[in-house]
N, C-alpha and C positions, 0 to 999 in steps of 0.2 A: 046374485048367487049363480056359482055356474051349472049349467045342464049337467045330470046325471049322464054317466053314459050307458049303465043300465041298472035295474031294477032288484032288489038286492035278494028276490027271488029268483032269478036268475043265476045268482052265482054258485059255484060247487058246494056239492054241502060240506067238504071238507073244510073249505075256506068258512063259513058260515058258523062250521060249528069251534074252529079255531077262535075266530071274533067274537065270539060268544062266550069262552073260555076266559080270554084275556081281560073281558068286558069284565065279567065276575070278578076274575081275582083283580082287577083296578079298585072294584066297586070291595072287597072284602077285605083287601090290605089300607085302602085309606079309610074305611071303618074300624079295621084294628086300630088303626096308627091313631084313630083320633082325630084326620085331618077333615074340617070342615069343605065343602063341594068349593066352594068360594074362595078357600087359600090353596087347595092344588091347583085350581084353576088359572089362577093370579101366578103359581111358580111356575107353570106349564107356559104361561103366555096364552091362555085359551078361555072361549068364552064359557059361563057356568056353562050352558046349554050343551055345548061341543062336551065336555067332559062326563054329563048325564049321555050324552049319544054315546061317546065308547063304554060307559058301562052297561049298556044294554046292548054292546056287537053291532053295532051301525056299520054293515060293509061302506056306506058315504065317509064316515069318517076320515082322514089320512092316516096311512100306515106309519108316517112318522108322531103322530098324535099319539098313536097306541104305546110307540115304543119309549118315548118320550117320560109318559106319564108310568110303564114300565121300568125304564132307569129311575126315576124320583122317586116311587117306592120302593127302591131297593130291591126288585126281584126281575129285574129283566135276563140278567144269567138263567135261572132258574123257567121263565116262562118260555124264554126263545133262545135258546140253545144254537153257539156260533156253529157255524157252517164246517165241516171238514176242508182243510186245502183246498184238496182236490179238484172242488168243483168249478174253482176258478183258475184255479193255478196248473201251472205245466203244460208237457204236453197237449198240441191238440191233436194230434193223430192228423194221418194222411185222410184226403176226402175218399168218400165211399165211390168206386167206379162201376157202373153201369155194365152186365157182361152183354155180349152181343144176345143174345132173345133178348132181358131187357131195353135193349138199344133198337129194337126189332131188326133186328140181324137174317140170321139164315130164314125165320119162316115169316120175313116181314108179307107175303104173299098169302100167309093163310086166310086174311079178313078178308 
């Protein structure tokens, strides 16, 4: 198994309490559905174990594990909402230039 590369208390709690979120509603729509741990798991390609870790928010988990078992419940539109355009597309804008203070320019002498 590969080394963590960190500690899942370490990570944002936003990230944290997202995983946690998605965990639940994994774990509440395949107890709607009725689907036993052992047949999502077998349609996911994943092991029981892996599938009890994302529903308790295992940041170790894989993000494509979450979305995955997401899309097969049918609610992945609804948990994780596509991205605007924008944030990939178009424009990237000219780079940001440096004016001379920043550059230490006229009062490069004052240190």
């Amino acid at each position: 198994m590969p080394k963590k590369l960190s500690k899942p208390e370490t990570w944002p709690t936003l990230v944290q309490e997202r995983l946690n979120a998605w965990g639940k509603c994994i774990k509440t729509q395949r107890l709607r559905q009725r689907i036993p741990v052992a047949d999502l798991a077998a349609r996911l390609g994943i092991s029981r174990t892996t599938l009890l870790r994302l529903e308790k928010g295992d940041p170790g988990a894989g993000a494509g594990a979450y979305l995955t078992a997401l899309l097969a419940l049918g609610v992945a539109d609804q948990a994780v909402p596509a991205l605007p355009a924008g944030l990939w597309q178009g424009d990237y804008g000219q780079r940001v230039k440096l004016s001379l203070q920043e550059k230490g320019g006229d009062d490069a002498e004052y240190f």
